[in-house]
TORMARMAR-564941 format. One record per atom (N, C-alpha, C, O, CB): residue in one letter; atom name; x, y, z. Coordinates in pm, whole numbers, plus 50000, padded with zeros to 5 digits. Each point is the difference from the previous one (the first is absolute). Glycine has a CB too. Layout:
# residues N
{code A; site CA; c1 X; c2 Y; c3 Z} $
...
END
This chain:
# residues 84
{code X; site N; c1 50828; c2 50497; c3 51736} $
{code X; site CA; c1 50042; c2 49980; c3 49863} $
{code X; site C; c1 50100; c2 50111; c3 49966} $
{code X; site O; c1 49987; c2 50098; c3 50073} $
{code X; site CB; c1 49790; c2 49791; c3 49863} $
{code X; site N; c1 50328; c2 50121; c3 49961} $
{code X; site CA; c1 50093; c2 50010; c3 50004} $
{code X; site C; c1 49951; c2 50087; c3 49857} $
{code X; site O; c1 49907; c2 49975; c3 49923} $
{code X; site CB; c1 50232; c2 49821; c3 50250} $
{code X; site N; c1 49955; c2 50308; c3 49824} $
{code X; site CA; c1 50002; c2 50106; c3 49892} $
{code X; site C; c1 50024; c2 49910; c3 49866} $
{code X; site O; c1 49917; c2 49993; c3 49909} $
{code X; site CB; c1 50186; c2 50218; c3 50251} $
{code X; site N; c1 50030; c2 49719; c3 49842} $
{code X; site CA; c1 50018; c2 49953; c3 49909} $
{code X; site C; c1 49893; c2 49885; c3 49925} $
{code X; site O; c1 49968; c2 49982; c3 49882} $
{code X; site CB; c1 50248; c2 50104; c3 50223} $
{code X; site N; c1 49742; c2 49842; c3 50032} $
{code X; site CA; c1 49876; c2 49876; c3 49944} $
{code X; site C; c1 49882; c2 50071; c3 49938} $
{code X; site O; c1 49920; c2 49939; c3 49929} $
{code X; site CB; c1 50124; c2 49887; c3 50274} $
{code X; site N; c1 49943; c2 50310; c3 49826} $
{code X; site CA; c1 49885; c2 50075; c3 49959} $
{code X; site C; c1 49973; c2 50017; c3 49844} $
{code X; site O; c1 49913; c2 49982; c3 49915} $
{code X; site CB; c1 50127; c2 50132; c3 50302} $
{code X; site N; c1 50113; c2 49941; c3 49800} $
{code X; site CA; c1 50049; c2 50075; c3 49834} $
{code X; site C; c1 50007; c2 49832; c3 49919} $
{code X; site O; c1 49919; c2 49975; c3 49911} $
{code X; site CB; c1 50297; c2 50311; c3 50170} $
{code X; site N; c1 49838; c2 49660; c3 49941} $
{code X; site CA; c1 50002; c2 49860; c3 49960} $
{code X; site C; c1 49835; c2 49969; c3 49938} $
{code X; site O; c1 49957; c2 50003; c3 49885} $
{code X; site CB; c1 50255; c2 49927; c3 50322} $
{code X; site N; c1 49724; c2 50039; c3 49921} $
{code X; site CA; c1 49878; c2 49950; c3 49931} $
{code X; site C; c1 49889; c2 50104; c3 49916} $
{code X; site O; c1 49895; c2 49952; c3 49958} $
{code X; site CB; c1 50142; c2 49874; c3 50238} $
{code X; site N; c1 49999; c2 50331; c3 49784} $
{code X; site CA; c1 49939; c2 50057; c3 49909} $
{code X; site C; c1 50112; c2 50002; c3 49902} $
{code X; site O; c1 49939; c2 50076; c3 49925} $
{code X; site CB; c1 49885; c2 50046; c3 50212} $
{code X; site N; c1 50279; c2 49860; c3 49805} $
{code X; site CA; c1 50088; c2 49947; c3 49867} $
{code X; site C; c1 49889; c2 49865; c3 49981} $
{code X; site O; c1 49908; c2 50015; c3 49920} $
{code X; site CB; c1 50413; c2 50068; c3 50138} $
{code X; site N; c1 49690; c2 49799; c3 50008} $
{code X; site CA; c1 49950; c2 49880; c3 49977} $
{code X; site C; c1 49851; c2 50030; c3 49967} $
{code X; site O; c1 49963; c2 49945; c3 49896} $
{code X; site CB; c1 50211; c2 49930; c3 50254} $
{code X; site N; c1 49734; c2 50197; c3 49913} $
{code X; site CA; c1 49835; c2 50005; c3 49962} $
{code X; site C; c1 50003; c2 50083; c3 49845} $
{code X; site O; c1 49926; c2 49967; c3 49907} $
{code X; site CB; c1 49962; c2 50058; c3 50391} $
{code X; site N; c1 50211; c2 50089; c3 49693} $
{code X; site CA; c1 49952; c2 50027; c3 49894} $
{code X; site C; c1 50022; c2 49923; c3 49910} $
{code X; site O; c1 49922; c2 49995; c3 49905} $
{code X; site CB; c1 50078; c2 50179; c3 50156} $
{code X; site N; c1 50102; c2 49754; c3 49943} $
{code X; site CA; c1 50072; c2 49940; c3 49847} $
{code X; site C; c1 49875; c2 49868; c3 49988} $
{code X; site O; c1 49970; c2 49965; c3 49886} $
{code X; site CB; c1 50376; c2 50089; c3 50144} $
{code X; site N; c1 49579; c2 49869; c3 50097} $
{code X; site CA; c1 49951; c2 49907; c3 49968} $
{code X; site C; c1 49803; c2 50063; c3 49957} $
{code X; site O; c1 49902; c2 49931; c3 49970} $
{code X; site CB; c1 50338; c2 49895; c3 50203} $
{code X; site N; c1 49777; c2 50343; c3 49845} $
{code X; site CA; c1 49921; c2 50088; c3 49966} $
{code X; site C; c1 49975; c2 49985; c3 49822} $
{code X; site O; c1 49910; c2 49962; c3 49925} $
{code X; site CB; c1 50178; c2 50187; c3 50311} $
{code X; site N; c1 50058; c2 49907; c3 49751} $
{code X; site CA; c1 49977; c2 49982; c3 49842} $
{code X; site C; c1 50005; c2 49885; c3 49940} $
{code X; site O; c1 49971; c2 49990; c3 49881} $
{code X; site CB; c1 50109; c2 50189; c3 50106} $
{code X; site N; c1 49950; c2 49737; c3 50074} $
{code X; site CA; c1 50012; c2 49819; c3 49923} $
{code X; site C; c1 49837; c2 50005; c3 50026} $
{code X; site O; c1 49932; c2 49985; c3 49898} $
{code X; site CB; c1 50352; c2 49834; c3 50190} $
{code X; site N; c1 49640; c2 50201; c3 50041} $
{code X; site CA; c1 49858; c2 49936; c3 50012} $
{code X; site C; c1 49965; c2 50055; c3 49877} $
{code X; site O; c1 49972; c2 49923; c3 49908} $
{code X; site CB; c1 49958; c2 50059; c3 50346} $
{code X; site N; c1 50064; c2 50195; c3 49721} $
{code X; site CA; c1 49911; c2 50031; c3 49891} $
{code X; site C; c1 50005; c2 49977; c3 49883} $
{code X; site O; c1 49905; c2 49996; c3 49922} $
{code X; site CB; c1 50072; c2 50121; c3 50185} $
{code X; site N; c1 50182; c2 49861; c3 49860} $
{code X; site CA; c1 50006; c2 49894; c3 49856} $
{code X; site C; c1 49901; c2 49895; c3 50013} $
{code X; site O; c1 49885; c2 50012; c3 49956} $
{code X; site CB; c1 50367; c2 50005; c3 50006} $
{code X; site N; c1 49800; c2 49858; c3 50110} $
{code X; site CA; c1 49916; c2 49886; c3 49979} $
{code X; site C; c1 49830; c2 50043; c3 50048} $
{code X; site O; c1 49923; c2 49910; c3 49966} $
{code X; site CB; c1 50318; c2 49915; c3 50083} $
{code X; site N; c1 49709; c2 50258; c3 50000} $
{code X; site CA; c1 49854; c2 50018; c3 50034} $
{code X; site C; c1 49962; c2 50125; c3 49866} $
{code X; site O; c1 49920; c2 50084; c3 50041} $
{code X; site CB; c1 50095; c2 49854; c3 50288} $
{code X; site N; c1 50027; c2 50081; c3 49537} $
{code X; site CA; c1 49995; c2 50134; c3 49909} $
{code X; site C; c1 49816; c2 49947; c3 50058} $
{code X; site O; c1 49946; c2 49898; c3 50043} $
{code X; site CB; c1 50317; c2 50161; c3 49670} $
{code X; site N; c1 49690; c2 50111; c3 50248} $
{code X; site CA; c1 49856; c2 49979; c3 50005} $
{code X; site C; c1 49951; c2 50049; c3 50151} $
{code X; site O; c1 49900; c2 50067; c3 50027} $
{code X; site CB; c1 50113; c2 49720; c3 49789} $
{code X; site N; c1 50079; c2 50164; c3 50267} $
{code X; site CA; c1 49919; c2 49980; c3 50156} $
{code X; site C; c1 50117; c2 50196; c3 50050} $
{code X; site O; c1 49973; c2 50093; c3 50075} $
{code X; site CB; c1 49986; c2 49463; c3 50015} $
{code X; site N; c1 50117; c2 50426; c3 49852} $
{code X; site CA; c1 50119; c2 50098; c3 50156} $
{code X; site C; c1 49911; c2 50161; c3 49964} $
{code X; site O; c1 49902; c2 50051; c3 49945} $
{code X; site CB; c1 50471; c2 49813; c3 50037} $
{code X; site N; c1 49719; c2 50155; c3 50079} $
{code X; site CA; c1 49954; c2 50175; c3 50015} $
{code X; site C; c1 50128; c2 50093; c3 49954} $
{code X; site O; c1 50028; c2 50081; c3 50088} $
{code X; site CB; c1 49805; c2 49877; c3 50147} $
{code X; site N; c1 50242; c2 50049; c3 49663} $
{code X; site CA; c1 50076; c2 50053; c3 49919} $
{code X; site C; c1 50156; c2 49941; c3 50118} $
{code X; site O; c1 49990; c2 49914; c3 50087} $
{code X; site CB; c1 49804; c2 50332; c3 49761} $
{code X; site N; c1 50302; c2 49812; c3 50124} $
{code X; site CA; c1 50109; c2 49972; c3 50038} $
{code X; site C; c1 50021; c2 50035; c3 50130} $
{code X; site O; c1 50061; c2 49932; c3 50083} $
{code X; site CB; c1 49997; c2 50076; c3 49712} $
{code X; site N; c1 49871; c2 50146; c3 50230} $
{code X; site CA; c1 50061; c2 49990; c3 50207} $
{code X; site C; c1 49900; c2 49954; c3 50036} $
{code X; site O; c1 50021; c2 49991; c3 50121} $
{code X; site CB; c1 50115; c2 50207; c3 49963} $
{code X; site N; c1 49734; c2 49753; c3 49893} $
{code X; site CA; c1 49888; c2 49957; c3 50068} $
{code X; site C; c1 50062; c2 49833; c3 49987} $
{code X; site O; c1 49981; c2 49941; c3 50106} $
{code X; site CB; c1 49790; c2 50275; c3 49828} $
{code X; site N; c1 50269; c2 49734; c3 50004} $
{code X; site CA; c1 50079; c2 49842; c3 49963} $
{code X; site C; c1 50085; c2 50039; c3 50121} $
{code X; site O; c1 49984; c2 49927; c3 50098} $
{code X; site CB; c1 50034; c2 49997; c3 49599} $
{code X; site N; c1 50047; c2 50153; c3 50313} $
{code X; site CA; c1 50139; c2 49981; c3 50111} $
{code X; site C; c1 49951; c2 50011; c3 50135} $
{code X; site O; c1 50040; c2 49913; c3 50077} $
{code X; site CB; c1 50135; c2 50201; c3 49775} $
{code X; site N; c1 49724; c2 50002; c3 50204} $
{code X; site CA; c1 49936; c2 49997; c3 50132} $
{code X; site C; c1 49917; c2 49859; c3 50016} $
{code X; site O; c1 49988; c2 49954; c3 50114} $
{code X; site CB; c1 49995; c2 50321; c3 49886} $
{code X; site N; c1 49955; c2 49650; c3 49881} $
{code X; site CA; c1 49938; c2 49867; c3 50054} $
{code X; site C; c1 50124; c2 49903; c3 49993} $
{code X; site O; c1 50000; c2 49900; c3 50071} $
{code X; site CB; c1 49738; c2 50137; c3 49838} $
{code X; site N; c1 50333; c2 49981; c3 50036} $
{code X; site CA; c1 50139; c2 49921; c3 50015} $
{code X; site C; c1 50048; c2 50007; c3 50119} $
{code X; site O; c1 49980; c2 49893; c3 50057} $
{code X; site CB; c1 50080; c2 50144; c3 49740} $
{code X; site N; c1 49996; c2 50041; c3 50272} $
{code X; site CA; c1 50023; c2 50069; c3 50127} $
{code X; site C; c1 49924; c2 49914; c3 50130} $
{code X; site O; c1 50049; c2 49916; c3 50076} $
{code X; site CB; c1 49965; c2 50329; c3 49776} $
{code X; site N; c1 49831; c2 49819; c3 50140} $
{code X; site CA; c1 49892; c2 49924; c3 50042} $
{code X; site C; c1 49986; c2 49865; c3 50009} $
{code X; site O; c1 49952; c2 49962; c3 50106} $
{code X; site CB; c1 49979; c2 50202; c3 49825} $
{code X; site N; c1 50103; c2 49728; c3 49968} $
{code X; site CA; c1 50021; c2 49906; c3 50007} $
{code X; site C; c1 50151; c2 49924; c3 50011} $
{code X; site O; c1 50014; c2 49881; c3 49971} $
{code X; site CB; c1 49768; c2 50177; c3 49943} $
{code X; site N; c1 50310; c2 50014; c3 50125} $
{code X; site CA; c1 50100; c2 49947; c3 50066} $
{code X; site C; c1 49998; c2 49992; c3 50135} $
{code X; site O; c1 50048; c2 49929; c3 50088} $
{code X; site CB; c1 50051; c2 50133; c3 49747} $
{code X; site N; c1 49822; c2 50045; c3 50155} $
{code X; site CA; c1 49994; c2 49956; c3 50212} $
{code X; site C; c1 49913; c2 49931; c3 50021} $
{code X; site O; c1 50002; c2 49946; c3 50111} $
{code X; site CB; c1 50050; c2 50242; c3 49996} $
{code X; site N; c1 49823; c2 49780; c3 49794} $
{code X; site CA; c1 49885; c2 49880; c3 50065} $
{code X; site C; c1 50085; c2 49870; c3 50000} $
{code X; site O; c1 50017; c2 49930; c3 50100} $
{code X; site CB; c1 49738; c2 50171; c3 49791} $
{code X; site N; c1 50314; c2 49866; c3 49940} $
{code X; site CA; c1 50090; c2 49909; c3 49991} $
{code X; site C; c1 50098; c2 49957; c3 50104} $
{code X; site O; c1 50027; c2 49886; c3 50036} $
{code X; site CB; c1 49930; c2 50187; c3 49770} $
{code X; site N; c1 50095; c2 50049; c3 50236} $
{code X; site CA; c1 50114; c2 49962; c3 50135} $
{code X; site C; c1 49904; c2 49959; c3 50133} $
{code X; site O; c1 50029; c2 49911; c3 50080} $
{code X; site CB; c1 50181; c2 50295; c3 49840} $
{code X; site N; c1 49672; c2 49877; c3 50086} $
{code X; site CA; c1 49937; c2 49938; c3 50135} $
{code X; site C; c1 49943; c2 49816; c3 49985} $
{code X; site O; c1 50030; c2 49905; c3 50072} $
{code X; site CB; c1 49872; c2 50393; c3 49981} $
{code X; site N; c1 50006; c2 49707; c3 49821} $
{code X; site CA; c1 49938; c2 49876; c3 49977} $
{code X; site C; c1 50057; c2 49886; c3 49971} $
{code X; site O; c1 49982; c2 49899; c3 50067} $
{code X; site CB; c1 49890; c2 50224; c3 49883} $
{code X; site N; c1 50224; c2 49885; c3 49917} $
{code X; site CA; c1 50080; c2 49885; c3 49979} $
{code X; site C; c1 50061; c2 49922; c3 50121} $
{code X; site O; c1 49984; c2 49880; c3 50023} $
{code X; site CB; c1 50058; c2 50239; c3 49775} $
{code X; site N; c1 50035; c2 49977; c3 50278} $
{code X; site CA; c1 50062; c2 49879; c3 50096} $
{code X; site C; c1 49923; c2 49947; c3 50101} $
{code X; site O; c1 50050; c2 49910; c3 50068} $
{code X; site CB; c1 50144; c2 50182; c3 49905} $
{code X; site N; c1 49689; c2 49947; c3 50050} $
{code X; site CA; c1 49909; c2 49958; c3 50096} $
{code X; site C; c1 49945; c2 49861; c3 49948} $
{code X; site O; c1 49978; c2 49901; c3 50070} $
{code X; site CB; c1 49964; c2 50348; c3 50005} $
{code X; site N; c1 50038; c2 49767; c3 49755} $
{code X; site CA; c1 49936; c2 49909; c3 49938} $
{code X; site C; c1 50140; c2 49859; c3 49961} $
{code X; site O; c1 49984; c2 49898; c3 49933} $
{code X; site CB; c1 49794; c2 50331; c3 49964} $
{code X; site N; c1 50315; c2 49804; c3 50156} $
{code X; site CA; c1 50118; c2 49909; c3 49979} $
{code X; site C; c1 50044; c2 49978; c3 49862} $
{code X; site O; c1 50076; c2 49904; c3 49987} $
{code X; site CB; c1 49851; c2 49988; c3 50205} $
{code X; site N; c1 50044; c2 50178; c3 49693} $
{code X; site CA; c1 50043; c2 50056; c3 49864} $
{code X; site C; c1 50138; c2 50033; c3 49999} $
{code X; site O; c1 50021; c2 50092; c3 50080} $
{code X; site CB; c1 49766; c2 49999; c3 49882} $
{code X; site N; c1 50282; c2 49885; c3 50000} $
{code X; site CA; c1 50147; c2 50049; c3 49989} $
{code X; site C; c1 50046; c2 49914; c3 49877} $
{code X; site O; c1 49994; c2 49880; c3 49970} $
{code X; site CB; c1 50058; c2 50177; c3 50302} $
{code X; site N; c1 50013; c2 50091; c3 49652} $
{code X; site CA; c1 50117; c2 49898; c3 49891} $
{code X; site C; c1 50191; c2 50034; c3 49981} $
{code X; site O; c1 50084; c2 49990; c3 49911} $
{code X; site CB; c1 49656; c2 50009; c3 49920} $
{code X; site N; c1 50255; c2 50045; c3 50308} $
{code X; site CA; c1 50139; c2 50036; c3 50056} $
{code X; site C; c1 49990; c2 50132; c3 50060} $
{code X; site O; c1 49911; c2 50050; c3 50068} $
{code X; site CB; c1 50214; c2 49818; c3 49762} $
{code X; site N; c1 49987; c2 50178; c3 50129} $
{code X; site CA; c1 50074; c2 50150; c3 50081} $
{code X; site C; c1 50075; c2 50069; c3 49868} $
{code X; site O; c1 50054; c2 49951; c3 49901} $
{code X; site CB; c1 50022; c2 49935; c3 50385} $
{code X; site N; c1 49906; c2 50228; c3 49750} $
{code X; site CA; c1 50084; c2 50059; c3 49889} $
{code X; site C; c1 49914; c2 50124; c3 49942} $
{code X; site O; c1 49877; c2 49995; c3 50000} $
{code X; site CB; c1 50244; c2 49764; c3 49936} $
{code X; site N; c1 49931; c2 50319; c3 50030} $
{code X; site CA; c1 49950; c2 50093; c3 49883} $
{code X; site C; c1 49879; c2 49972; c3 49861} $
{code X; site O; c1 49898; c2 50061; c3 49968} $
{code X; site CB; c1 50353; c2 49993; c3 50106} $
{code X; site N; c1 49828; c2 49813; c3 49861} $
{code X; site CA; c1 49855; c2 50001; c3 49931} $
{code X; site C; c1 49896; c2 49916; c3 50055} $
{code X; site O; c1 49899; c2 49996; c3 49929} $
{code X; site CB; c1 50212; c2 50045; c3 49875} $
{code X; site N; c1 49885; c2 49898; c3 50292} $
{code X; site CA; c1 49924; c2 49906; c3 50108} $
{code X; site C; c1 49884; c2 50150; c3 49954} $
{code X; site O; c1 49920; c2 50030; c3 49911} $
{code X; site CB; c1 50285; c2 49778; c3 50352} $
{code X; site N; c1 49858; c2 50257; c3 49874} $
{code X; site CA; c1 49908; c2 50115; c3 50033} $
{code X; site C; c1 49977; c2 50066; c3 49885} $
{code X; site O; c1 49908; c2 50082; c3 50007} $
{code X; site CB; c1 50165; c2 49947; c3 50209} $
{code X; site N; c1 49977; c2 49962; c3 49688} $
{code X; site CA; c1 49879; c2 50107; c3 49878} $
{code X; site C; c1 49899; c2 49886; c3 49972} $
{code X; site O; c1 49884; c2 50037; c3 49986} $
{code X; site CB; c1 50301; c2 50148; c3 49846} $
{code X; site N; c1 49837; c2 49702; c3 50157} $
{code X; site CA; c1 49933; c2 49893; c3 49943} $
{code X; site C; c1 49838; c2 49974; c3 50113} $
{code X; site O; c1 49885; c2 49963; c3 49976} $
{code X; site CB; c1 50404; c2 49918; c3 49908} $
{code X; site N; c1 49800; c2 50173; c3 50266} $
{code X; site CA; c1 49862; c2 49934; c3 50093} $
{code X; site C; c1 49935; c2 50134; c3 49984} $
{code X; site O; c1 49881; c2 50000; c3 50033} $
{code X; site CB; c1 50207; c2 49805; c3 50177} $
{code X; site N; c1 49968; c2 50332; c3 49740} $
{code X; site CA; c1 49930; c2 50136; c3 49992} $
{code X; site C; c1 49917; c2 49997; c3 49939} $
{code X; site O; c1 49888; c2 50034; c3 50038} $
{code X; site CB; c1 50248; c2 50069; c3 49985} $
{code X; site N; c1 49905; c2 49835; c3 49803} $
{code X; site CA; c1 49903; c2 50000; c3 49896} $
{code X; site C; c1 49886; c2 49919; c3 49993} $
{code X; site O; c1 49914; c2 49997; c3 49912} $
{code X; site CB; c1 50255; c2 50063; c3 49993} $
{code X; site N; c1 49841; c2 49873; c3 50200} $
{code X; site CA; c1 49892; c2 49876; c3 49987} $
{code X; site C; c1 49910; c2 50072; c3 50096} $
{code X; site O; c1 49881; c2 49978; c3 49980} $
{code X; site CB; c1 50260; c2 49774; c3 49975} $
{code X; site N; c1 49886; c2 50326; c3 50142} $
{code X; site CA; c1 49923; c2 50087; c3 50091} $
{code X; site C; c1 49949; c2 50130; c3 49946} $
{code X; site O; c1 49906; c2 50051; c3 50060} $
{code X; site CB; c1 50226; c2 49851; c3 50107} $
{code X; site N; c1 49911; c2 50150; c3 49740} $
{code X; site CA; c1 49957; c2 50083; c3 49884} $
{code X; site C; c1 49900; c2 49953; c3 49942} $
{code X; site O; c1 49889; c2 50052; c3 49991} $
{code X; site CB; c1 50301; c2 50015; c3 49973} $
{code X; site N; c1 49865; c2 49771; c3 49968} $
{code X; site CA; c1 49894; c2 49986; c3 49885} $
{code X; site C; c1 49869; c2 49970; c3 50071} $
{code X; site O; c1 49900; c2 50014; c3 49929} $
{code X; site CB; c1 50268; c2 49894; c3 49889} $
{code X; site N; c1 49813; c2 50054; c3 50304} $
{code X; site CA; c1 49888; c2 49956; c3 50082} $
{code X; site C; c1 49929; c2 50113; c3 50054} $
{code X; site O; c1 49886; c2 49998; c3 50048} $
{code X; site CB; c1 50228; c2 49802; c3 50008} $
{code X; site N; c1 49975; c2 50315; c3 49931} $
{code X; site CA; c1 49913; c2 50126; c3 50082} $
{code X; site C; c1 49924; c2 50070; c3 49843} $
{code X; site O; c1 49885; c2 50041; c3 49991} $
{code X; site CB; c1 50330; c2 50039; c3 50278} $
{code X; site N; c1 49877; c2 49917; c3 49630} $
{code X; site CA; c1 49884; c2 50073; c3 49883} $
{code X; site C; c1 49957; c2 49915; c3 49949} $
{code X; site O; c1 49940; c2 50035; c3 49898} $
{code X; site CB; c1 50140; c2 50144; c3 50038} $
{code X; site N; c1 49918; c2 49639; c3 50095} $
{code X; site CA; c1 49849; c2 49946; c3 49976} $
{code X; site C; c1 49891; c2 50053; c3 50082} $
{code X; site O; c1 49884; c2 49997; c3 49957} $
{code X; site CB; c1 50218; c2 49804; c3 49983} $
{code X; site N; c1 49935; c2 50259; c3 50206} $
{code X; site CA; c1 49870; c2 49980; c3 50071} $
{code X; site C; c1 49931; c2 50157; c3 49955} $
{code X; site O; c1 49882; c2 50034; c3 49990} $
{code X; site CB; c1 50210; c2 49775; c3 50246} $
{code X; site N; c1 50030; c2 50265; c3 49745} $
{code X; site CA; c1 49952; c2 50159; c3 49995} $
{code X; site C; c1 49917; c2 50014; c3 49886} $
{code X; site O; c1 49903; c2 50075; c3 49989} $
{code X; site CB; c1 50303; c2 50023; c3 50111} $
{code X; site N; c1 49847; c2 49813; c3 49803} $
{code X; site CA; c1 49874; c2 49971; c3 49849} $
{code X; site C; c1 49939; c2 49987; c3 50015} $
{code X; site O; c1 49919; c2 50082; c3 49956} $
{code X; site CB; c1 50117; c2 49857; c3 49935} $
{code X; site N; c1 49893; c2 49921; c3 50208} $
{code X; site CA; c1 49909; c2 49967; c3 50020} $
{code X; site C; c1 49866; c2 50107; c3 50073} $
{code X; site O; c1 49882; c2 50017; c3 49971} $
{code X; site CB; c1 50299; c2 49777; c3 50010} $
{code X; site N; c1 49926; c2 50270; c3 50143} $
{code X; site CA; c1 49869; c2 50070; c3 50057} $
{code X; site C; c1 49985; c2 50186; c3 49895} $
{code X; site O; c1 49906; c2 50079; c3 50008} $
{code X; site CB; c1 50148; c2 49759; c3 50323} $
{code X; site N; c1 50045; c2 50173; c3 49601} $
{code X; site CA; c1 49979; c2 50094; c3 49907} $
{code X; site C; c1 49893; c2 49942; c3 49900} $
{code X; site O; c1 49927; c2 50092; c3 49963} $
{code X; site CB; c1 50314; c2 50006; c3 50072} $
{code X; site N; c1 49725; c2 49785; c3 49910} $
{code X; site CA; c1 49894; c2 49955; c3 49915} $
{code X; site C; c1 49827; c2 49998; c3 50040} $
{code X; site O; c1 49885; c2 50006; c3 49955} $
{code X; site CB; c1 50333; c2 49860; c3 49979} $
{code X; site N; c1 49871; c2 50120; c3 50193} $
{code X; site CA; c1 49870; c2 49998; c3 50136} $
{code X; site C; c1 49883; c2 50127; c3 49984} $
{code X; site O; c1 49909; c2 50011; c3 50083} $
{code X; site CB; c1 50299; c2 49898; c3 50117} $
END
C-alpha cells in the first residue's frame, strides 16, 4: 500500500468519522474519538464491502459514503457492548 492511499484513506475515515458522530449524537466519543472510529471503519468498510459486492461507484465521495456507513456500524456495535 502506497503512502498516498494511506494518507487518502485517513482524510476519508476521519471526515466519514465526523459525519458518523453527527448522525449517531449520543453514541461517539467526542470529536478525535469520532475520527479514530471513523478511520477504523474505513478500513473494515474497504475490507468488507467489496467482499460483500456493495458498491455505489468510485470516487471520493463513494469512499466517504462507504466510510460512514462503516463508522456508523462500528459505534452501533461499540454502544452496544459499552451498554453491556
Amino acid at each position: 500500500m502506497e503512502f498516498s492511499s494511506v494518507f487518502a484513506m485517513l482524510i476519508i475515515g476521519a471526515l466519514a468519522g465526523w459525519f458518523a458522530g453527527k448522525l449517531m449524537e449520543g453514541r461517539g466519543f467526542g470529536i478525535f474519538g469520532n475520527i479514530i472510529v471513523g478511520i477504523v471503519g474505513a478500513f473494515a468498510a474497504g475490507l468488507i464491502f467489496p467482499a460483500l459486492g456493495f458498491s455505489v461507484g468510485g470516487g471520493f465521495i463513494a469512499s466517504v459514503f462507504h466510510a460512514t456507513i462503516g463508522a456508523v456500524i462500528l459505534l452501533f456495535l461499540i454502544g452496544l457492548i459499552r451498554k453491556a
